[in-house]
Structures are given as C-alpha cells and as structure tokens.
C-alpha positions in Angstrom: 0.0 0.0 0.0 2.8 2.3 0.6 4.2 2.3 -2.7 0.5 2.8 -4.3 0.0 6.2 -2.0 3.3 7.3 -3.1 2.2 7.0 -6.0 -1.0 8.9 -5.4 1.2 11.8 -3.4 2.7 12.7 -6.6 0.0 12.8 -9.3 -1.5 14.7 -6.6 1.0 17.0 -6.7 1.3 17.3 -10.1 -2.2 17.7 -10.8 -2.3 20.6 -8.2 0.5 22.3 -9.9 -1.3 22.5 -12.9 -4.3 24.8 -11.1 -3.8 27.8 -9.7 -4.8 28.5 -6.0 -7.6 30.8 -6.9 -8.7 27.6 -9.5 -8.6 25.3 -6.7 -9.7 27.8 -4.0 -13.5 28.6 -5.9 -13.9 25.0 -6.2 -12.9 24.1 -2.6 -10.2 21.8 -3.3 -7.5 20.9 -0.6 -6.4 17.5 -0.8 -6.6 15.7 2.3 -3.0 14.8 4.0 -1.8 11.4 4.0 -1.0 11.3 8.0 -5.0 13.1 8.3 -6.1 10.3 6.3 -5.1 7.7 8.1 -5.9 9.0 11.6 -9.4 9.2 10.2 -10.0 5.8 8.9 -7.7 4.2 12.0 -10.6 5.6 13.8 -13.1 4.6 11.6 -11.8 1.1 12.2 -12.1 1.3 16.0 -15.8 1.9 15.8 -17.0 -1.2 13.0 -17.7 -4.4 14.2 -14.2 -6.4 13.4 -16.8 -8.8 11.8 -18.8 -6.8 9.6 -18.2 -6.6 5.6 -17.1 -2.8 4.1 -19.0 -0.8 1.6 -17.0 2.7 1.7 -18.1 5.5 -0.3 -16.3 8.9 -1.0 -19.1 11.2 -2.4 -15.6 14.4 -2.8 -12.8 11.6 -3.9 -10.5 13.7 -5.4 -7.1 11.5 -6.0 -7.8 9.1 -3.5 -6.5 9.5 -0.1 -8.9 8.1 2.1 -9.2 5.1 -0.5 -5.8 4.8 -0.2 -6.2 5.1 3.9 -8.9 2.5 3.7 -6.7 -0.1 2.2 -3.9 0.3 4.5 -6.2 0.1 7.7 -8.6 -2.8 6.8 -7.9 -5.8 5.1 -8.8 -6.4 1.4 -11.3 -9.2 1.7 -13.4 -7.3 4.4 -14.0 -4.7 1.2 -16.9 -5.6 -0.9 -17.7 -2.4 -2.3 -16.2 0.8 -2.5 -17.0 4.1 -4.9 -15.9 7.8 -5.0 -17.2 10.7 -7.2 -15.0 13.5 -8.6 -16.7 16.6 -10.0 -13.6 17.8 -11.5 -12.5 16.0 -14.2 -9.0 16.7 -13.7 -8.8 14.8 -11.0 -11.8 12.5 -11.3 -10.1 10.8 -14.5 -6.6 10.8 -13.2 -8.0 8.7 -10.0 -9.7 6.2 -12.0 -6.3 5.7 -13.8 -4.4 5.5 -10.8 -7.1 3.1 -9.3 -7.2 1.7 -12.3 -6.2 -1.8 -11.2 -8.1 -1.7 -7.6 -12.2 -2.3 -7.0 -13.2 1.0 -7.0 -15.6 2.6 -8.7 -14.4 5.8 -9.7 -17.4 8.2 -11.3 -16.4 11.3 -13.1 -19.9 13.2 -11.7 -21.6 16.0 -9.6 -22.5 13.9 -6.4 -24.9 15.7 -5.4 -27.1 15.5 -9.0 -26.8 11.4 -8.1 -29.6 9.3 -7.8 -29.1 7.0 -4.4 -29.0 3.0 -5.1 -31.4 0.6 -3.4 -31.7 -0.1 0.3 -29.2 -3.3 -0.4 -26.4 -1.2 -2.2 -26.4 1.4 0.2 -22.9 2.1 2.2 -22.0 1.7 5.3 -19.3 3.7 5.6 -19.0 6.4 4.1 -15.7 9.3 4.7 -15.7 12.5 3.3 -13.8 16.0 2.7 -16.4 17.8 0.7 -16.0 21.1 -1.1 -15.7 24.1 0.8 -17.7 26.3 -1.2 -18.9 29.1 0.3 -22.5 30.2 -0.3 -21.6 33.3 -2.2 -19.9 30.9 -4.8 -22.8 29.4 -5.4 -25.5 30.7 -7.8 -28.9 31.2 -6.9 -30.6 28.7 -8.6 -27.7 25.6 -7.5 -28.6 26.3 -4.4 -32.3 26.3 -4.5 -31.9 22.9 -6.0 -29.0 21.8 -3.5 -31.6 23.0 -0.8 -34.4 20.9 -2.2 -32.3 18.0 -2.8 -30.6 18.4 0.8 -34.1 18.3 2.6 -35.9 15.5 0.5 -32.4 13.4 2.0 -32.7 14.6 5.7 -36.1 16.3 6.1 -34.3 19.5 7.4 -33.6 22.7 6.2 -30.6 23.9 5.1 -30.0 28.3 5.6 -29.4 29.8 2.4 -25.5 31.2 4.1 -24.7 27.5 4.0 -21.5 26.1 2.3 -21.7 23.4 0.1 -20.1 21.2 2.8 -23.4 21.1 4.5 -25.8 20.2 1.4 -23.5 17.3 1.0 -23.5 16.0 4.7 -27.2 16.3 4.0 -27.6 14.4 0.6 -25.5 12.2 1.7 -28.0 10.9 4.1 -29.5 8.4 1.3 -26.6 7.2 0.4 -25.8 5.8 4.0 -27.5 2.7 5.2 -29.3 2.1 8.4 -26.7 1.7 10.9 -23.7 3.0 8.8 -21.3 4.7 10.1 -20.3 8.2 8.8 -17.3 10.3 9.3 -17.0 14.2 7.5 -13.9 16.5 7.7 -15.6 19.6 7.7 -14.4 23.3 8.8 -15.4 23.8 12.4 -17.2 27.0 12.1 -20.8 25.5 12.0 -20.2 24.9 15.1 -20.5 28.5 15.9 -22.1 30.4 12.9 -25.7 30.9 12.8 -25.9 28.5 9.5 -24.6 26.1 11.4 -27.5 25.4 13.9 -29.5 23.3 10.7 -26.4 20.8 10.4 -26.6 20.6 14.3 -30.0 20.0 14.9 -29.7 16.7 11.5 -26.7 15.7 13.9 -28.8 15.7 16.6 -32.4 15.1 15.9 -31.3 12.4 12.2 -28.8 10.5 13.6 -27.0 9.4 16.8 -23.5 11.8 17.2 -21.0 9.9 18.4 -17.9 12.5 18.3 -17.2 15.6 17.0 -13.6 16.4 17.5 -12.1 19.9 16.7 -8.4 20.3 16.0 -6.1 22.9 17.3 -6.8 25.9 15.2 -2.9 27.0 15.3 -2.1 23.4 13.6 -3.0 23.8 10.2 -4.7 20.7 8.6 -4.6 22.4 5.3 -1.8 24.2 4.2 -3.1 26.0 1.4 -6.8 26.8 3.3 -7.2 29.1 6.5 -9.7 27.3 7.9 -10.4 25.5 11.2 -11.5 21.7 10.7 -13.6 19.2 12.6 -14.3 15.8 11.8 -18.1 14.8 12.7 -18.5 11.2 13.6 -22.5 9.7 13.5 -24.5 6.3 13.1 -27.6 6.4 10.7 -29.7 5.6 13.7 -32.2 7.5 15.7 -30.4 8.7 19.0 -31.0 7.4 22.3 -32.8 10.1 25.0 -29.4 9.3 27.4 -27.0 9.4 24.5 -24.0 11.8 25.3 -21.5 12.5 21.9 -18.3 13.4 22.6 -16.8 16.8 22.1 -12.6 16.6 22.1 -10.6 19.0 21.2 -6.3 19.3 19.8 -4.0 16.7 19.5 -5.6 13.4 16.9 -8.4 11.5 16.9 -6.7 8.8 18.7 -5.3 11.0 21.3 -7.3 13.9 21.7 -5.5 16.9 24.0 -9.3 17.1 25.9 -12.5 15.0 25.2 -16.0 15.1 27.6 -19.3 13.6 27.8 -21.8 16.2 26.8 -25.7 15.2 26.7 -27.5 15.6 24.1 -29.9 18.3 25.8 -26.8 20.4 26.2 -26.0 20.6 23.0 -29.7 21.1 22.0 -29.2 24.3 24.0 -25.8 25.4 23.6 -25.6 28.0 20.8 -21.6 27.6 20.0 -20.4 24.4 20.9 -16.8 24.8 20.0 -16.9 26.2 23.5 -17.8 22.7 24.9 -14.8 21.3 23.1 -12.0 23.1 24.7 -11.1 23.2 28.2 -11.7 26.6 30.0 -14.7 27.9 27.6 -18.1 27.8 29.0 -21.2 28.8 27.6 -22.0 32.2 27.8 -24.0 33.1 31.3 -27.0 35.2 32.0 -27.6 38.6 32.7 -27.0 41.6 30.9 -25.0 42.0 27.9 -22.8 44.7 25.7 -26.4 44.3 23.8 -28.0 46.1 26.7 -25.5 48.9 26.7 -24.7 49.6 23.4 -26.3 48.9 19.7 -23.2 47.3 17.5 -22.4 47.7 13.8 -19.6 46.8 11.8 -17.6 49.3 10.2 -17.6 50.7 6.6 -17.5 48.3 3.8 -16.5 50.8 1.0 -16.9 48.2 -1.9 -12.8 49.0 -3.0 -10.5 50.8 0.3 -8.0 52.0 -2.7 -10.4 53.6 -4.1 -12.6 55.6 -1.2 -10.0 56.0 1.4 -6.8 58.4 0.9 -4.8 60.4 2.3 -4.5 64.2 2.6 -1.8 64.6 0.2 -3.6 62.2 -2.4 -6.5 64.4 -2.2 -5.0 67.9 -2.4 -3.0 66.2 -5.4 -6.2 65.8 -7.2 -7.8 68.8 -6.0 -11.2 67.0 -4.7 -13.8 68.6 -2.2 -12.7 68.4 1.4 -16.0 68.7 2.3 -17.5 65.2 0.6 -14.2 63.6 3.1 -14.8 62.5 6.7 -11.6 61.2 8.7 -11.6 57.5 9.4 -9.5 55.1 11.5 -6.4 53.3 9.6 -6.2 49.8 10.3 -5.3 48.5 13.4 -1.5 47.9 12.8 -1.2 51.3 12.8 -2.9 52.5 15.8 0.3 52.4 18.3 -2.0 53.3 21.1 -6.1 52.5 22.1 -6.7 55.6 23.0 -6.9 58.1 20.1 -7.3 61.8 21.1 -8.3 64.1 18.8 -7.1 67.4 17.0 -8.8 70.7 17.3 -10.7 70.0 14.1 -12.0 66.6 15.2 -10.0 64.4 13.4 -7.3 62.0 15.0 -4.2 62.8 16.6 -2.3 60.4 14.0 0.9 60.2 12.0 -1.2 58.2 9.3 -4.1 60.0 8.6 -6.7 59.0 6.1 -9.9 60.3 4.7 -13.2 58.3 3.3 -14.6 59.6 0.5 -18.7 59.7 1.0 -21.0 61.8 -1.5 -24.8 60.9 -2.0 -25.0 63.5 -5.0 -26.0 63.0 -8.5 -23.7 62.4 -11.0 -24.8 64.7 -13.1 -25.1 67.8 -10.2 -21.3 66.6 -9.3 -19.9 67.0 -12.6 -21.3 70.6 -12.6 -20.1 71.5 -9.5 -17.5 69.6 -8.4 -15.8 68.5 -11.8 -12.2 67.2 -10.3 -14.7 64.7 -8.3 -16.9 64.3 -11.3 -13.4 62.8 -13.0 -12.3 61.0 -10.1 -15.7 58.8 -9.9 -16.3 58.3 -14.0 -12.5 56.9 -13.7 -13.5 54.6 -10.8 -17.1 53.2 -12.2 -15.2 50.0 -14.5 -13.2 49.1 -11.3 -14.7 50.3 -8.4 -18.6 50.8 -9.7 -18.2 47.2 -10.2 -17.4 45.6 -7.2 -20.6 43.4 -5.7 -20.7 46.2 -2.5 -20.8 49.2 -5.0 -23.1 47.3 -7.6 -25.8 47.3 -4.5 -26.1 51.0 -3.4 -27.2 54.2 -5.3 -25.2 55.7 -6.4 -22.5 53.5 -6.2 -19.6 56.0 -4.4 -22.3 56.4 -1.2 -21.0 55.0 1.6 -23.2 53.2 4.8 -23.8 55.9 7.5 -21.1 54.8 10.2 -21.0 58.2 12.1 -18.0 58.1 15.3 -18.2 55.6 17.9 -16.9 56.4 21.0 -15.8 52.7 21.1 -14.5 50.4 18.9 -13.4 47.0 18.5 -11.0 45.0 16.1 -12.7 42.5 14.1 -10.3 39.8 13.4 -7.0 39.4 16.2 -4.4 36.6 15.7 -4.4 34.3 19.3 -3.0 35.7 22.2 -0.7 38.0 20.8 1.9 40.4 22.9 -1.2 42.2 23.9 -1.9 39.3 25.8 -5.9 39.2 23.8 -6.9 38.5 20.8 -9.1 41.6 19.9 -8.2 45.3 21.2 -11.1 47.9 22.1 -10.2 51.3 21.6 -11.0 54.7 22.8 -12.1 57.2 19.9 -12.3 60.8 20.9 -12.1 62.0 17.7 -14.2 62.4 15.3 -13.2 59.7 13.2 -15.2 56.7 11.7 -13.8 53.0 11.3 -13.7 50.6 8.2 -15.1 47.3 8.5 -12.4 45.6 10.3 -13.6 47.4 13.1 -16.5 46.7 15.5 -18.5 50.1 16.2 -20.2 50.7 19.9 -22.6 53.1 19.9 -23.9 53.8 23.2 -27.8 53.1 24.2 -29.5 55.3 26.2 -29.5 56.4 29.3 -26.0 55.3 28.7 -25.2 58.2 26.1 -26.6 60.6 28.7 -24.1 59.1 31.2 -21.4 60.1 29.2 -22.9 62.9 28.0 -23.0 64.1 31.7 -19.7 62.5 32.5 -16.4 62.3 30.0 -14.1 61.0 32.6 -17.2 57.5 32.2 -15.7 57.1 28.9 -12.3 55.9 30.1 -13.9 53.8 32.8 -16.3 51.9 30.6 -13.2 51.5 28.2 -11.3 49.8 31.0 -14.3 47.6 31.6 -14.4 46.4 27.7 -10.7 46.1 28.3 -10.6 43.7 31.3 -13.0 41.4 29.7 -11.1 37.9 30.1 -9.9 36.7 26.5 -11.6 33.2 27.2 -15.1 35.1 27.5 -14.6 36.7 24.0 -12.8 34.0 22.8 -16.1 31.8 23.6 -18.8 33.8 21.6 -16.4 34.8 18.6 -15.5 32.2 16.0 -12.3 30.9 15.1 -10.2 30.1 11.9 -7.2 28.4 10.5 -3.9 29.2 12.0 -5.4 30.7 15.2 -6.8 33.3 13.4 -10.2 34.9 15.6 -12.8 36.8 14.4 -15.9 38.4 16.1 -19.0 39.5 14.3 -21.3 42.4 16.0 -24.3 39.8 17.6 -21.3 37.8 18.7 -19.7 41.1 20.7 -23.4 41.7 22.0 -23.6 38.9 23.6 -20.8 38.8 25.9 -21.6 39.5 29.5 -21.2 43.5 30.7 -23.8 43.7 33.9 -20.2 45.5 35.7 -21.0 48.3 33.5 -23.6 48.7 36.1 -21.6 50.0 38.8 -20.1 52.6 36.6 -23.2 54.5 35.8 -24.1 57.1 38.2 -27.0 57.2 40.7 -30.5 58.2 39.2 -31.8 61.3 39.9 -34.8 61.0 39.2 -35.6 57.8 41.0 -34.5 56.4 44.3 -33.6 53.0 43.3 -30.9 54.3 41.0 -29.7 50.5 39.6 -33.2 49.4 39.3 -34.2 52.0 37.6 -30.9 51.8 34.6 -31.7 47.9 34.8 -35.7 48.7 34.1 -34.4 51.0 30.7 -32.0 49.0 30.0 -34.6 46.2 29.6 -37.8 47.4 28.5 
C-alpha cells in the first residue's frame, strides 16, 4: 500500500500544480493529508464491528486519499464495495487511472445530482472532505436545488448562508444505510455560525452523534486553506434520550488533548459548541450583555479601500472637495496606542491620517459642481462601480452611515498576541469613523446621557471592555485556521457586561438608581 499512496502523493501534486490557487480555491479543493487520512480511517476502524463486511463511499474523492487510507487500515477481503465521485475531471479521471487496477468505482460526476441506489447497495461507511464552497460561490438557482435536494435526503432545512459542505452531509444521508457509520472532515465553524444550527440540529435530531472532535486551530490541517477543521462522527440511527456525543478538542483522533461527555440536551441548548470542546470555555451566562448597553455595527464596507479611502496629500493632489471627506480610522496595525485623542478640528491625533470619500449626490449635479470629483468617480465606475458592494447601493460612491463611535473593537485578532488578547477595544475621541475591520459601539441610552454628563465615564467603561477575560470573548467569537479569531457584532453583543452597572451614576430621578438603569435598559 505504501508504494500505491506514493504514487498517489505525486499525481497529486502534479495535478495541483497544474491549477492555480484561486482555481482550486472557488472550487474548494485541498487535498486531504496522507497522516490526516489515516488517523481518520484508523478511527473509523475502532468503531466497526471487526466482523462486519465494508461498503466505503467517497461522495468528494479527489485522487484518493482516504481510498488509499482505507486499504492500509482494513484488510482487502473485508471490502466488498467501495465508490468515489469527482466533479472535476481533472482529478476525477486521473484517479480512476491511478485506481485503475483496484475495486473501485471511480465516477467522473456531480455527487450531489446522483440518484441513491437501493436499500441493499447502500454504504455503510461512508468518509468524506467535501468542497468548501462558500455560499456566495454558489449561484442562486444551485442552491435552490441543493436546498431541495438536501431536505428530501434529511427532512431538514438547510440556511441559504450554508457552504456546500453542509448540502453534502445532508444528501449524503441516502446514500448511507441504516446503521452505517459516517465520518465528514468539515471546517469547524458550523459549530459556531448561525448557519450552522441546521447541520446541528440533523446531527442531533437524524442521527445518533458519536464525536465531533475539533483540532487545534494554530495546527493547520490544510496548508493552502485558512480554515479550522472538525471531523463529525454519526450512526444512521435514531439517538437514544441518554446518549452523550463526545466533544474533544487538539492533539488526533486517537489522542485527543481534551474529550467530555456532553448530553445531548446540552448541546440542543448550547448555541456555539466549540466552547464545549475546549477546556476553560463555558457557555456564555445570563444577565446583561454589551447588547443592553450599546447597539453594535460593523464598520464601513467601501466596496474598493483603494479607491474611497486616501490620504491628505492624495487628495490635495487631485484637488477634490474636502467637504464630501470624513476622517476614518487606519487599520489596526497602525494604531500604536487605544486611546486616540483628537485634534482641534476633530480628526485624530495620528501620523497616518486617512480620509473616506462619501457623496450621495448626483452624478450629473457633481460634474457641474465639483468636476475634479466628477473625473475621479467616472474613472473609478469599470473598477470600483463594479465591485458586488458598489453594484448594490445608489449611487454606487455612497457610503453606509457609520457616524463616530466612541468605542470600537478590532474585528479579526491573531491568538493571544503580545497584547496578551486576541481583539483590542479602543477609545475614539475623535471624530473619526472606522472601516469594516472594526467593530463600532454606539452607546444606548441612558448610557449616552451618562457620558454625556460624565467624559471621565468614557475611560472607565473603556477599561471595563478592556478587562473582559480573553476566554469570555474567545467563547462567543469564532475561530479560523492558523489561530486566526474573528468576532462578528451579535457575537460582541452577547458577551456579558452587567459591571458596566456599577459605573453608571445614581438616578436622579428615582430612588432605586440601579433598578431603575436595569428597568431601561430592559424594557
């Protein structure tokens, strides 16, 4: 078997060479590693019945690789049936060369456009790295029909945000036979993103979950895809009531850095269950929550950042209108400090200063008035104009209304850096706005009036968002490849903030002052 998977290694590698990233990339190629492989069907072996006969099916085959796993972990007269499918024909037809010789059954076809075979042919186990598509890859009318096909498999719905991953865990639900075991490399982010909760509740309503084990997100299964992986072991059986899957996390399948027990009502009612899988993350208590206190909006999304933000000297260069340019944040490797003051004229106390472009005018009025601008945007239209953002708005050079937050929040943070947390909230006393790899906090009332009444409250409610452990934001963000984090703005308003409380000062129109900020806050 060895010599046959080096063998496979290096078509692989070949045929790779011949795409380029951005090929492979749109059609969610990354070739499963040999060492991966086998740890995944090494496992599969410790859950079959020594006894029982092998029908394997790869619905994603690509060259091979958990074929060729399958062949070194289980011996050749225990396989009676074994088939793969390969969208891509340049891979599909080099692996039925390469298999040639082998009883597989190598088809050159969509998967998910395949009819299932007979209750008798069905397979019982079946291992998988599907596509990661994402859903924006996928026209509209593929995924009304992968949705359609998905739920006449399962019975459940899939969200229209889901990647193609998750309408082939679904489909492949009548390919597996009653009992068969099933075992998908997936990325681990439906177990956090609101698409997710469909393939959770098939998991756990269509099937009994045995495992779900999430690797370390700073070991890279995937070299060439930033992307945190799980791999989501089930039976094709209804679940017992006192079933408890198990949730591990780091290290292999085999030897898992931390594994526990979790019931199957926990999961039912845990919205992020990456955060049962590691050590240290709890769910996310009661009580109030940065929702209460502030309402939470991404930054600008400007369509094209070449083209809408500049600097000073970029603008005076091209004599455009100061007035349709508001002062926005740079990015957050250039902010040295997290508190940024301001100058007298509002906008931040920076060595890198940059302006955002924003006009809701008509064309036709600004190439009247303000020809320079007039040039600048008809220059712009085949590049920027055309970008999906700018292709959605009217006209196409307005920008969202993001007015200054007092606070703001990176997005995305790399672990635990030398800042010792993995997303930085910063103090903005200027009058700056932020891009969208920023997180905006814009104070609810009677909060606003508490600062309005107070500016020294500013720094303490900064110091608050500050001391918020990195394990509490760590457990409502999401999490990517190569320890990469990322926090979207329902995410950030849900993390716990009842100690802003004791910062606000007494009522004075009511005697029970905390009742009364709790009652507003509430209503």
């Amino acid at each position: 078997m060895k010599e046959i998977e080096t063998e496979r290694l290096a078509l692989q590698s070949r045929l790779d060479a011949q795409k380029t990233s951005k090929q492979r990339n749109e059609l969610g190629q990354f070739a499963t590693p040999t060492l991966l492989a086998s740890d995944i069907l090494a496992f599969a072996k410790s859950l079959i019945d020594p006894s029982a006969s092998i029908r394997f099916l790869d619905p994603a085959l690509g060259t091979g690789a958990f074929y060729s796993a399958l062949l070194s972990q289980f011996e050749s007269g225990r396989i009676i049936n074994a088939a793969g499918f390969e969208i891509d024909s340049h891979y599909g037809e080099a692996a039925a060369s390469l298999w040639g010789e082998y009883p597989l059954s190598v088809n050159v076809a969509d998967f998910t456009l395949m009819s299932p075979p007979d209750s008798e042919e069905k397979f019982n186990l079946l291992i998988c790295n599907p596509p990661y598509v994402r859903h924006h890859h996928l026209k509209a009318e593929e995924k009304r029909r992968l949705a359609e096909t998905a739920a006449r498999a399962c019975g459940v719905p899939m969200s229209g945000l889901s990647g193609l991953y998750c309408y082939f865990l679904a489909i492949a639900h009548s390919w597996l036979a009653d009992d068969g075991l099933a075992g998908w490399l997936i990325p681990s982010e439906f177990m956090d993103v609101n698409y997710g909760s469909a393939v959770k509740r098939y998991l756990l309503e269509n099937v009994e979950l045995l495992q779900v084990h999430r690797f370390d997100p700073k070991e890279l299964q995937f070299g060439d895809a930033l992307v945190s992986s799980a791999v989501v072991w089930f039976r094709k059986r209804r679940p017992s009531t006192h079933q408890q899957p198990v949730m591990s996390f780091g290290g292999t399948l085999q030897n898992p850095r931390y594994s526990r027990s979790v019931s199957r009502i926990d999961l039912a009612q845990c919205p992020k269950w990456s955060c049962l899988a590691q050590e240290a993350r709890k769910p996310t208590p009661g009580g109030l929550k940065l929702s209460d206190f502030f309402t939470i909006k991404r930054g600008v999304a400007t369509g094209d950042n070449s083209f809408f933000i500049m600097s000073p000297e970029k603008i005076a260069s091209l004599g455009l209108p100061a007035e349709f340019f508001q002062p926005i944040l740079p990015g957050p490797r250039y902010l040295e400090t997290d508190i940024i003051e301001a100058e007298p004229d509002g906008t931040p106390q920076l060595e890198k200063k940059l302006f955002i472009l924003d006009c809701s005018l008509d064309k036709d009025e600004i190439d009247r008035q303000y020809p320079s601008l007039g040039r600048y945007l008809e220059a712009g239209r085949a590049t920027a104009g055309e970008t999906y953002i700018c292709g959605h708005r009217s006209p196409w050079y307005s920008q969202e209304r993001r007015p200054p937050a007092p606070f703001v929040c990176t997005y995305m943070g790399r672990g635990l850096s030398s800042r010792s947390k993995p997303f930085r909230f910063i103090l903005n006393r200027s009058k700056a706005t932020a891009a969208n790899v920023y997180l905006m906090l814009y104070p609810k009332q009677p909060l606003s009036d508490a600062l309005a009444g107070d500016p020294a409250l500013a720094l303490e409610i900064w110091r608050f968002l500050n001391s918020i452990p990195s394990e509490t934001l760590l457990g409502e963000g999401r999490v990517y490849g190569g320890g990469l984090y990322k926090m979207e703005p329902k995410e950030l308003a849900n993390v716990p903030a009842a100690a802003i409380m004791a910062l606000l000062p007494p009522s004075k129109n009511l005697p029970v002052a905390q009742a009364t900020f709790f009652d507003e806050f509430v209503a």
